[in-house]
VOPAGU-2260 file (C-alpha; in pm, 1 decimal, decimal comma):
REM VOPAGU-2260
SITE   aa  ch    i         X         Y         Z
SITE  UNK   A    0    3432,8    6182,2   18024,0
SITE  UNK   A    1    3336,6    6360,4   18338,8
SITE  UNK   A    2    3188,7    6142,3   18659,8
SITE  UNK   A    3    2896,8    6237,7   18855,3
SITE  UNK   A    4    2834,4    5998,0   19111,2
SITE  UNK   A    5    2466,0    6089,0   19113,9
SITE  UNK   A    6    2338,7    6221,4   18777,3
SITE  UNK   A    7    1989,0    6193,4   18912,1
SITE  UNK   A    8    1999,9    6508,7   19154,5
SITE  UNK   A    9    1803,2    6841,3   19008,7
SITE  UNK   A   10    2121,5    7115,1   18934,5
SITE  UNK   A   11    1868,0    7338,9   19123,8
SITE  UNK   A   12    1834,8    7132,9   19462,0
SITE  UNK   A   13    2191,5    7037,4   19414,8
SITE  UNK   A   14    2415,5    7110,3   19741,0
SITE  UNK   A   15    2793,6    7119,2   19804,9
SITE  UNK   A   16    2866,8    6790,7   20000,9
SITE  UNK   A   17    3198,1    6935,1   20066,8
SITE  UNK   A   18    3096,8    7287,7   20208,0
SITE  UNK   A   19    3126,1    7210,3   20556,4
SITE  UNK   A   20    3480,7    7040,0   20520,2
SITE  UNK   A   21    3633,3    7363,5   20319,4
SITE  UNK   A   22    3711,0    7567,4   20620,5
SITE  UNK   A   23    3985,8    7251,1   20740,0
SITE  UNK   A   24    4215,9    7411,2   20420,0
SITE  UNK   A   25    4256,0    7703,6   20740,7
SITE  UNK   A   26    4380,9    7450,0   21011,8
SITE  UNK   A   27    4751,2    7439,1   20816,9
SITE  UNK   A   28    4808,1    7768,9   20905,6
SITE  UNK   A   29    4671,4    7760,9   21236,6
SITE  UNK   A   30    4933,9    7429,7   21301,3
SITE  UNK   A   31    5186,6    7609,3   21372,5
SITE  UNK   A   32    4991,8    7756,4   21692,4
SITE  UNK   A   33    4964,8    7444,4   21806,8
SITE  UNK   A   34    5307,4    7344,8   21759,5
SITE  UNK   A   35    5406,3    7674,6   21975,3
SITE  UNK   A   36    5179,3    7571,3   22272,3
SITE  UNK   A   37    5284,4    7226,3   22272,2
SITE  UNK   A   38    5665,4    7361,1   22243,3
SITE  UNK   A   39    5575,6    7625,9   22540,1
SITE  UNK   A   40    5426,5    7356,9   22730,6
SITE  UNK   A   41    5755,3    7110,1   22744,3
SITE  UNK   A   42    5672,2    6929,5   22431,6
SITE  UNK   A   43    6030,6    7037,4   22288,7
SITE  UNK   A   44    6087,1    7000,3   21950,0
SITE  UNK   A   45    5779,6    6740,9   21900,6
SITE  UNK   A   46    5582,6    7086,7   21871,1
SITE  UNK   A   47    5763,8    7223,1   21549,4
SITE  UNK   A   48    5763,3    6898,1   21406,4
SITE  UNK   A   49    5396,5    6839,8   21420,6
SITE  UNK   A   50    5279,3    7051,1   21128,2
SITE  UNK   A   51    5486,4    6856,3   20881,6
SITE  UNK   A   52    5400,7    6530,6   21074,6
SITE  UNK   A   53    5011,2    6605,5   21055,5
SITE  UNK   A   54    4998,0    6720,2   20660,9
SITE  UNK   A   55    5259,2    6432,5   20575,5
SITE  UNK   A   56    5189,1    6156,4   20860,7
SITE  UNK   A   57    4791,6    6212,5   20967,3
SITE  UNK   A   58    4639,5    6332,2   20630,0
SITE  UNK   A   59    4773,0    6039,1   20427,0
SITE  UNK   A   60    4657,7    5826,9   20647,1
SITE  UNK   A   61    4283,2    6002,7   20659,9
SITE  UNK   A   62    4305,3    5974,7   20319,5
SITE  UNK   A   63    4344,5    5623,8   20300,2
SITE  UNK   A   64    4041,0    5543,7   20579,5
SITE  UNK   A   65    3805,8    5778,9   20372,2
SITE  UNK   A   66    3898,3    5678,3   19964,1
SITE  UNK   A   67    3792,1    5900,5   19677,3
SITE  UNK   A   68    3501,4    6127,5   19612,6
SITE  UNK   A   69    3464,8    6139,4   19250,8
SITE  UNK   A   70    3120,7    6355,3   19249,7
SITE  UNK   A   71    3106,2    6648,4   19005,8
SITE  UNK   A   72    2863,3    6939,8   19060,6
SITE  UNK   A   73    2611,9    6956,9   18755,7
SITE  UNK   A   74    2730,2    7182,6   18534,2
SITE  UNK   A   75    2387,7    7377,6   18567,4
SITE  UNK   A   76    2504,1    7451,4   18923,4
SITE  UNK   A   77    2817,5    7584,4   18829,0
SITE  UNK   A   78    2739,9    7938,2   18826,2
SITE  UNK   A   79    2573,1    7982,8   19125,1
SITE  UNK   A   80    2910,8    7772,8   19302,6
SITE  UNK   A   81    3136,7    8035,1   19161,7
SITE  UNK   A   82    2965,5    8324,9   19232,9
SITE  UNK   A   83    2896,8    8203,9   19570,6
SITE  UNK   A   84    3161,7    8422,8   19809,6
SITE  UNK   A   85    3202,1    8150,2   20070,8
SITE  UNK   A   86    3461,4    8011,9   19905,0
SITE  UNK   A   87    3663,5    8309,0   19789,0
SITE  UNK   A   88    3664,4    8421,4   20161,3
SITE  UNK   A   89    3804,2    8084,8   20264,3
SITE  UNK   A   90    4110,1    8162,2   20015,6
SITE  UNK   A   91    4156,0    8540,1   20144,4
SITE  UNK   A   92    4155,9    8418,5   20522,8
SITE  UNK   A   93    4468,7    8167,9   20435,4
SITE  UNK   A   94    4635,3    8463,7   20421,7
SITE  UNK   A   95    4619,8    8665,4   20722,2
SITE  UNK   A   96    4617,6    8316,5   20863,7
SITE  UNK   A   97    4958,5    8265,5   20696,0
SITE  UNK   A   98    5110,6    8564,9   20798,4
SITE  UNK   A   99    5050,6    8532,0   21147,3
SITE  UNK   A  100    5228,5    8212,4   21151,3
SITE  UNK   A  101    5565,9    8348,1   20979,3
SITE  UNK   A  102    5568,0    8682,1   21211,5
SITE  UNK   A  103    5552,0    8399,4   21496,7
SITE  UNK   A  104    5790,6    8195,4   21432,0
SITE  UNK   A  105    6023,7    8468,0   21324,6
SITE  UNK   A  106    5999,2    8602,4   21682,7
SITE  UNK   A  107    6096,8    8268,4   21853,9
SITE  UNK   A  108    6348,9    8187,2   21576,6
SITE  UNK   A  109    6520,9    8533,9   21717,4
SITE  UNK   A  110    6441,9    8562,4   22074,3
SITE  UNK   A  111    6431,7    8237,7   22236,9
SITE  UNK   A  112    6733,2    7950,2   22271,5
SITE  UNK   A  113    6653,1    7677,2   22017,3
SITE  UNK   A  114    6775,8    7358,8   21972,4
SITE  UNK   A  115    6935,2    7211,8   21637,1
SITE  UNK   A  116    6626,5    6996,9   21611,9
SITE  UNK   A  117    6405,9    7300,1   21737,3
SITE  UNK   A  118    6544,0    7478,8   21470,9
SITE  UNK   A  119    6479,3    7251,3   21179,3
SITE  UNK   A  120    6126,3    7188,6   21280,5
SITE  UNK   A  121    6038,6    7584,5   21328,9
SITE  UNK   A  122    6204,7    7631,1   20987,2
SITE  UNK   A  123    5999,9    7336,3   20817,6
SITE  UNK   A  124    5684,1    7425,9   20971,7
SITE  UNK   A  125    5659,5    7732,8   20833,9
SITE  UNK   A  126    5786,2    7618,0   20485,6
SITE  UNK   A  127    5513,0    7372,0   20505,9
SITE  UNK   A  128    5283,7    7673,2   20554,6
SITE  UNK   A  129    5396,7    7894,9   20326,6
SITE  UNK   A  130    5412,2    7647,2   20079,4
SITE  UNK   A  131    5061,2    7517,9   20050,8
SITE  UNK   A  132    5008,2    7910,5   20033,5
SITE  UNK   A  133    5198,9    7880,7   19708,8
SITE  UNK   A  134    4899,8    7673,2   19599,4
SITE  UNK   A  135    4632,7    7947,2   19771,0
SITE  UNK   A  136    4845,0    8199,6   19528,8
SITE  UNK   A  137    4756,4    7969,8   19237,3
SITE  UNK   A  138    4380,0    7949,4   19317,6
SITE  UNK   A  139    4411,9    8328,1   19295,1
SITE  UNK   A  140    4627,8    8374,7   19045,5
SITE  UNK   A  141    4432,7    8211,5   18790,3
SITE  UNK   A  142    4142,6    8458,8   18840,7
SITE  UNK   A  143    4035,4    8833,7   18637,2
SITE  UNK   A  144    3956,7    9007,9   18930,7
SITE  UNK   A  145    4242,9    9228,1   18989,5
SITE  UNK   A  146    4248,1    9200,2   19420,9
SITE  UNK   A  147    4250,5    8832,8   19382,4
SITE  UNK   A  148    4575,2    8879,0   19183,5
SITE  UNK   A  149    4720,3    9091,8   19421,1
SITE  UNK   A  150    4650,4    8894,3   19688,6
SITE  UNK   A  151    4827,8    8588,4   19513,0
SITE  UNK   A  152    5122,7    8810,0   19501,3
SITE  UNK   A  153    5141,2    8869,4   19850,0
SITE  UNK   A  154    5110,4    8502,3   19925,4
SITE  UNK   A  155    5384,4    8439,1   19739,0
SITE  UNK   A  156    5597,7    8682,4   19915,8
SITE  UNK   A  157    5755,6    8468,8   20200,9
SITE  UNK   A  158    5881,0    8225,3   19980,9
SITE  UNK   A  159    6022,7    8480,7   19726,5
SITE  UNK   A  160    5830,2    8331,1   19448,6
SITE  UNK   A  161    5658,7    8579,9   19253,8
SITE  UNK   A  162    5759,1    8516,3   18930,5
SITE  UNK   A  163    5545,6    8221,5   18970,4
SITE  UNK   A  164    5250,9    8461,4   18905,1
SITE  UNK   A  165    5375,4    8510,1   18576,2
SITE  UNK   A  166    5570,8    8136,3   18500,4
SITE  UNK   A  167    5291,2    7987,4   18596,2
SITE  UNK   A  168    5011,1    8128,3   18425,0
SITE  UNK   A  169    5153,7    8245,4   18029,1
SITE  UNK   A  170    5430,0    8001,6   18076,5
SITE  UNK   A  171    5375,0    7654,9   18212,9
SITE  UNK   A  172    4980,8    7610,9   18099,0
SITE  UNK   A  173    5096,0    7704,8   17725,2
SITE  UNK   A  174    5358,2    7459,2   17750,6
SITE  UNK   A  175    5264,9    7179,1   18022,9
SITE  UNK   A  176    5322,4    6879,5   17942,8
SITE  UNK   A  177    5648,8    6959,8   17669,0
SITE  UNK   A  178    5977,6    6940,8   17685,7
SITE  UNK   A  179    6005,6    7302,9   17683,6
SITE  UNK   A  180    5761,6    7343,2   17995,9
SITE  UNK   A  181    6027,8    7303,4   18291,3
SITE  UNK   A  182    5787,6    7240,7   18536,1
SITE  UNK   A  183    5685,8    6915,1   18389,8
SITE  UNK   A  184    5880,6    6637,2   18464,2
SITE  UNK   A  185    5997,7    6373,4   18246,2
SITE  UNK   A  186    6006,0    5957,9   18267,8
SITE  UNK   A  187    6273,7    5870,8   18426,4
SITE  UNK   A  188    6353,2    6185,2   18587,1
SITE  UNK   A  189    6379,2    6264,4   18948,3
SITE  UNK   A  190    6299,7    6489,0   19149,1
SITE  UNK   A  191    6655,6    6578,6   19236,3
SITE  UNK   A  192    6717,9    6644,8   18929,4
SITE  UNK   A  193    6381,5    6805,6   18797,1
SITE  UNK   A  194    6484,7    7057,2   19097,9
SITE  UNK   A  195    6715,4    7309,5   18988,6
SITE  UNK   A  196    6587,3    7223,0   18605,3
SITE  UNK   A  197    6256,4    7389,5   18686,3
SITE  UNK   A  198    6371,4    7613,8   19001,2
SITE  UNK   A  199    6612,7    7810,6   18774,3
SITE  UNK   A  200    6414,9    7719,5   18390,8
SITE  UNK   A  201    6128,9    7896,5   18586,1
SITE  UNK   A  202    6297,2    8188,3   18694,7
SITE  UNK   A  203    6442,6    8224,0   18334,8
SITE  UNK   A  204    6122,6    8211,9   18170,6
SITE  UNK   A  205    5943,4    8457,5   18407,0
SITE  UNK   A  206    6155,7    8713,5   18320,9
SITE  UNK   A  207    6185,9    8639,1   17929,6
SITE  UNK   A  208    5798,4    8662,3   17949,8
SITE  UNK   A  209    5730,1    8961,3   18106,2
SITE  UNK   A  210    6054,7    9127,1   17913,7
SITE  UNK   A  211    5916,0    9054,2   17629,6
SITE  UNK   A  212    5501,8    9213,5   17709,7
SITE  UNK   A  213    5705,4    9534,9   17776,6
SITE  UNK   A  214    5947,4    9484,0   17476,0
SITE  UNK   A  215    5687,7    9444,1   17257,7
SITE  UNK   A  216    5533,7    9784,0   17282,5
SITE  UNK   A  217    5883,1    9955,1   17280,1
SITE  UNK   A  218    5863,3   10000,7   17691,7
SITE  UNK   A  219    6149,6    9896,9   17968,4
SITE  UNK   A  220    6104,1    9620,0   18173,2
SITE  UNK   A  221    6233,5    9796,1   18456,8
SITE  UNK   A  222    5944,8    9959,3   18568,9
SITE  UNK   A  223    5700,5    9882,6   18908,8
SITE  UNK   A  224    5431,6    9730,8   18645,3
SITE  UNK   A  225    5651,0    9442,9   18561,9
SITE  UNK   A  226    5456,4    9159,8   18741,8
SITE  UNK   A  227    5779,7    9001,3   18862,9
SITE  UNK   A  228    5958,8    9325,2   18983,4
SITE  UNK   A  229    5657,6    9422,1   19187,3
SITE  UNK   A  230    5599,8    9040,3   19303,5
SITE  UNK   A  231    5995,4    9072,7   19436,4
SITE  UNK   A  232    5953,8    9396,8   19559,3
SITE  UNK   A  233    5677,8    9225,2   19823,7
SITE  UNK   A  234    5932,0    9035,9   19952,2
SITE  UNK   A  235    6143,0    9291,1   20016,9
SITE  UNK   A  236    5951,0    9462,3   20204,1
SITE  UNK   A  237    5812,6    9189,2   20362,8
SITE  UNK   A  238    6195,1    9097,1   20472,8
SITE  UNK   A  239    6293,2    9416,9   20552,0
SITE  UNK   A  240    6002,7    9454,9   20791,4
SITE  UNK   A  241    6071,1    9140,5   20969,3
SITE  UNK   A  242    6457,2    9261,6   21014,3
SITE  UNK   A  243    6313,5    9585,0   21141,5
SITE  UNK   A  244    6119,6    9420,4   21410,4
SITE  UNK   A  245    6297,6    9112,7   21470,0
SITE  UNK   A  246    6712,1    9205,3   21391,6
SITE  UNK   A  247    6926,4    9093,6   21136,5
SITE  UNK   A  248    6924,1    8737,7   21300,2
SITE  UNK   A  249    6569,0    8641,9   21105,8
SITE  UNK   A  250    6735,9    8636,2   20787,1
SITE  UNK   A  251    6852,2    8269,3   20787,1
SITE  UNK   A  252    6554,0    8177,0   20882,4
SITE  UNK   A  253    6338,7    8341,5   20609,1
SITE  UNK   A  254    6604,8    8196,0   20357,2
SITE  UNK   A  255    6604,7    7858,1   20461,8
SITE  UNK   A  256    6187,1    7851,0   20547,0
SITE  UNK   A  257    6156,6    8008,7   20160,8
SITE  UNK   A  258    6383,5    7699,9   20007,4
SITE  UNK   A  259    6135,1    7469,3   20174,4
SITE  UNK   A  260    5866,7    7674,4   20092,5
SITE  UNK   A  261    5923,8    7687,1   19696,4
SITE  UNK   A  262    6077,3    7353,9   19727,0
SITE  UNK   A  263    5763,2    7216,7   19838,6
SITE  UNK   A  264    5555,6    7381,4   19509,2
SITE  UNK   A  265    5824,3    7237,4   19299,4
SITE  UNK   A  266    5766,2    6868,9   19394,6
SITE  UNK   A  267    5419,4    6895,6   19349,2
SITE  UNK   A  268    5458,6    6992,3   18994,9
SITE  UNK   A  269    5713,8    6717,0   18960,3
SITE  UNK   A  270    5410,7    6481,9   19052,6
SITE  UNK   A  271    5156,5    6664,1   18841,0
SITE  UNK   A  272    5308,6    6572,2   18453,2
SITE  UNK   A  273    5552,6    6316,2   18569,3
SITE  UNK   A  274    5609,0    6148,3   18216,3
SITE  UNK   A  275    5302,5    6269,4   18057,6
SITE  UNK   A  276    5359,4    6446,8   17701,5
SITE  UNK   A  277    5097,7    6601,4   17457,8
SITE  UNK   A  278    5158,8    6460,9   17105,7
SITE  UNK   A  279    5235,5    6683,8   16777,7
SITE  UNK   A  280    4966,9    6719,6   16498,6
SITE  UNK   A  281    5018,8    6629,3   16146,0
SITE  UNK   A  282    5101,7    7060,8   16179,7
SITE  UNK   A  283    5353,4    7029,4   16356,6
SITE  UNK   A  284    5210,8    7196,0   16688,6
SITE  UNK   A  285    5126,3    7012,4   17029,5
SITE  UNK   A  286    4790,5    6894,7   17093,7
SITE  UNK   A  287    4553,3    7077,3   17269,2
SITE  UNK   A  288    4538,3    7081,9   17677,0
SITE  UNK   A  289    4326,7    6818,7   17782,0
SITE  UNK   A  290    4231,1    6526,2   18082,2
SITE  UNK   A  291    4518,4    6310,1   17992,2
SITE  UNK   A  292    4809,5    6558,0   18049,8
SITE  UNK   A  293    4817,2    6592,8   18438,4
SITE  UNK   A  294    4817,5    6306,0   18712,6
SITE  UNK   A  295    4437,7    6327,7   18886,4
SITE  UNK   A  296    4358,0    6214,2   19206,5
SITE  UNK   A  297    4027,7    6231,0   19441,5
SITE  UNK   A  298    4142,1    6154,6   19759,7
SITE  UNK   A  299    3914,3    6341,3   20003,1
SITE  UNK   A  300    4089,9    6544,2   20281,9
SITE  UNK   A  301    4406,4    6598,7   20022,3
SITE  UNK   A  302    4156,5    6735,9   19810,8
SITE  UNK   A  303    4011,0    7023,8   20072,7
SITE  UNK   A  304    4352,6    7131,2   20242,6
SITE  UNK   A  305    4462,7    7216,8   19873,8
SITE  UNK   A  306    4137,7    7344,8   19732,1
SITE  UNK   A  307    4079,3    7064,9   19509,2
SITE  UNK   A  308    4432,3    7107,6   19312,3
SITE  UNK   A  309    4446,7    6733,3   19274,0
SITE  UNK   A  310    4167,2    6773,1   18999,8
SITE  UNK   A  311    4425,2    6921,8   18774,9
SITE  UNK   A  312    4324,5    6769,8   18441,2
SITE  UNK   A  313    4014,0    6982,0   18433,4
SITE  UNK   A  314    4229,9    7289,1   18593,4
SITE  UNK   A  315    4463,8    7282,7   18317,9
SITE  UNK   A  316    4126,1    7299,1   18046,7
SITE  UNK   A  317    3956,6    7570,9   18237,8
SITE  UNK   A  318    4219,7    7784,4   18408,7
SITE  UNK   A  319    3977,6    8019,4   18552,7
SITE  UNK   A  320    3789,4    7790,4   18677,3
SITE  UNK   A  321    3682,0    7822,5   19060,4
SITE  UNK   A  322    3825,5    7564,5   19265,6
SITE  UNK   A  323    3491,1    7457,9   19413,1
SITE  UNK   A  324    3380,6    7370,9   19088,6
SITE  UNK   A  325    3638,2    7163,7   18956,7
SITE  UNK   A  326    3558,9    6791,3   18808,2
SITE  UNK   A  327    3723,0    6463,4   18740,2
SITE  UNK   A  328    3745,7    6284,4   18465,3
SITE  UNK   A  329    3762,0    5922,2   18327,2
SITE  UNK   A  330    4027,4    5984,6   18119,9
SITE  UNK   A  331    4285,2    6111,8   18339,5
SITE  UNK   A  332    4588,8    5914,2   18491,0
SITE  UNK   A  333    4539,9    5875,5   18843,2
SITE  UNK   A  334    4791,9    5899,7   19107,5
SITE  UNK   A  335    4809,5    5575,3   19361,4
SITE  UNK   A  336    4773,8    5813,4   19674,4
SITE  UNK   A  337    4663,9    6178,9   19727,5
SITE  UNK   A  338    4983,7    6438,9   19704,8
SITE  UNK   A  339    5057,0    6467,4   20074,6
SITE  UNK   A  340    5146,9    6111,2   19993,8
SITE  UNK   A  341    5315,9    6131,5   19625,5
SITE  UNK   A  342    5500,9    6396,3   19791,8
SITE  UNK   A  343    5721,0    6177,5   20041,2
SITE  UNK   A  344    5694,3    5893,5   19780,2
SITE  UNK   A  345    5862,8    6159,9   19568,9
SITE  UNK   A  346    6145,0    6260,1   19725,8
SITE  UNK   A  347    6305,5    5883,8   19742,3
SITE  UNK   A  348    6344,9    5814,1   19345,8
SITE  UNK   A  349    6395,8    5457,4   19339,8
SITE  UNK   A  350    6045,5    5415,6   19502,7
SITE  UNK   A  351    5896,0    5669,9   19290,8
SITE  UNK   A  352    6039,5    5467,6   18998,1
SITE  UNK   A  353    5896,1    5201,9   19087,6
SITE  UNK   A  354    5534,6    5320,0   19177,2
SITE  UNK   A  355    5519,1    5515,4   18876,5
SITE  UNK   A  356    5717,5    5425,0   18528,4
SITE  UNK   A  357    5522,8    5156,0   18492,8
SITE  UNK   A  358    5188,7    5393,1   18540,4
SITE  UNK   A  359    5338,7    5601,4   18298,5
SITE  UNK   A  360    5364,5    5316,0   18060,0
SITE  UNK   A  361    5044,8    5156,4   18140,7
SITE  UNK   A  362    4870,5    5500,7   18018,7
SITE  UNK   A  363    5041,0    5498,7   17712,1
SITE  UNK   A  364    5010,1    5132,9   17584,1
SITE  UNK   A  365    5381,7    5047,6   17668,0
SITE  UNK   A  366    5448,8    5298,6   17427,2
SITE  UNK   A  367    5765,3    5480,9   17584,2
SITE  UNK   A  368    5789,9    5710,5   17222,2
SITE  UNK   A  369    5433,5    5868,2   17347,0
SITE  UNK   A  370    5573,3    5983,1   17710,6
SITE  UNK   A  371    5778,7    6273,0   17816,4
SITE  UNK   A  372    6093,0    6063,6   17850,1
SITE  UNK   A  373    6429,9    6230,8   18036,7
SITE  UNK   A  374    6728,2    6157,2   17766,3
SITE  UNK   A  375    6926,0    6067,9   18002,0
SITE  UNK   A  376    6752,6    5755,1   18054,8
């Protein structure tokens, strides 16, 4: 069941109590600015490190202070939200946004005298950004209008993640929540291990999918419409630009800011199914796609830096779905903390263990036969 904090509101008077916040998903992108003034200005390395320490440190805590916001838009508002350019703009501007920040950072990595500690934070900042840009080349992904898919494609360049555009869309929503769906993680699991399982299971299936659409009608795969191939050949180019302007030198840093980058996607999808499995039907097939296959959470702030991703139950149902007008439901398992906080909780797996198993178990009745279990464990 869907929850609308105020069900008495007219669809037609109905406002956006969000619209003014959507523009903050822009400051990650602009962090890195910062960062460089407060570097330039004798901060040291303090100013590379402050983009991960606001979205991982300062958000989490924001979070906490503010709480949820469960309010859904009436559904009778719904078109008017997504046709509503306002917030399409807001997921174009990421990228120029984005982009700015990588040609940036390049240009100190290569021409001034960095630290170790310099280093590391220049290289995580920008894998932070490029990152949650993986999650602005979702947003777009998802959509029918062909620019919009594009566009995802060249977010997805700086990490070197394109097949994601494919993976993700004809691979992991048929198959979330299965044991054939590598980007769902499994009880038990973590995310150490889920890592290369779904980094390289991703990969795999990308190609195998979009093989196959040009097998099928008795065409080659190598060809500049294959979705992958043309996703890879952005960040080529992208890379070979960058060398052009910057030397040979940026290359290390583009590889190591593209692990963190894709690295960063990969444990929010670890959080997103952790355990969760849909059932088979007296047919034998899986269940349909619905609320109680993907972790929820309404946390506020969380909630606008990653346009609203957290609602992912009602994602997963309606794919095309804009993000403004995602809902949350009653029936989905909800995370303790927003991501920027699962995240970190993530990445130490005895204290993900113990935060979630017993969540996991909780939502199915103690039942560990019903969950997504790792057979390891």
């Amino acid at each position: 069941m869907a929850v609308d904090v105020d069900p008495t509101v007219e669809p037609a008077r109905w406002r956006d109590p969000r619209r003014a916040l959507w523009p903050l998903a822009l400051l990650v992108p602009a962090l890195p600015f910062v960062g460089f003034a407060v570097w330039r200005a004798g901060g040291g390395a303090w100013g590379w490190w402050l983009t991960p320490a606001v979205v991982f440190g300062l958000i989490p805590v924001i979070d906490l202070l503010l709480g949820d916001d469960r309010q859904n838009p009436p559904e009778e508002a719904v078109p008017r939200l997504s046709a509503d350019g306002y917030y399409r703009w807001l997921t174009y501007l990421y990228l120029p946004a984005q982009y700015a920040a990588v040609v940036l950072c390049a240009a100190v990595w290569t021409r001034d005298a960095l630290s170790v500690l310099d280093a590391a934070g220049l290289v995580a900042t920008v894998g932070v950004v490029n990152g949650i840009a993986i999650n602005t080349a979702h947003e777009l992904g998802h959509k029918r209008e062909r620019v919009e898919r594009w566009l995802s494609k060249v977010a997805l360049a700086p990490t070197g993640y394109g097949h994601f555009f494919v993976e993700h869309n004809r691979g992991h929503h048929v198959r979330v929540a299965t044991r054939e769906d590598p980007a769902s993680s499994r009880l038990g699991e973590s995310f150490w291990a889920f890592w290369p399982r779904t980094v390289f299971g991703s990969l795999r299936s990308a190609w195998r999918l979009e093989a196959g659409r040009f097998r099928i009608r008795g065409r080659s795969p190598w060809t500049h419409r294959n979705d992958v191939l043309n996703a890879w050949a952005l960040t080529v180019l992208l890379y070979a630009a960058l060398t052009v302007a910057f030397g040979p030198g940026v290359l290390p840093f583009l590889v190591l800011q593209a692990v963190v980058g894709f690295s960063l996607l990969e444990v929010v999808n670890y959080l997103e199914h952790y355990g969760l499995a849909r059932q088979r039907t007296a047919a034998g097939r899986y269940e349909k796609v619905d609320p109680r296959h993907s972790w929820n959470s309404d946390r506020v702030v969380t909630n606008v830096f990653l346009f609203q991703l957290q609602r992912h139950s009602d994602h997963h149902a309606n794919p095309l779905r804009r993000y403004q007008t995602l809902r949350t439901f009653d029936t989905s398992p909800r995370l303790p903390a927003g991501y920027a906080t699962m995240v970190v909780v993530a990445l130490v797996p005895p204290l993900w263990r113990r935060v979630m198993d017993r969540r996991v178990l909780a939502h199915y009745g103690g039942d560990r036969a019903r969950a997504n279990v790792h057979r390891r464990r």
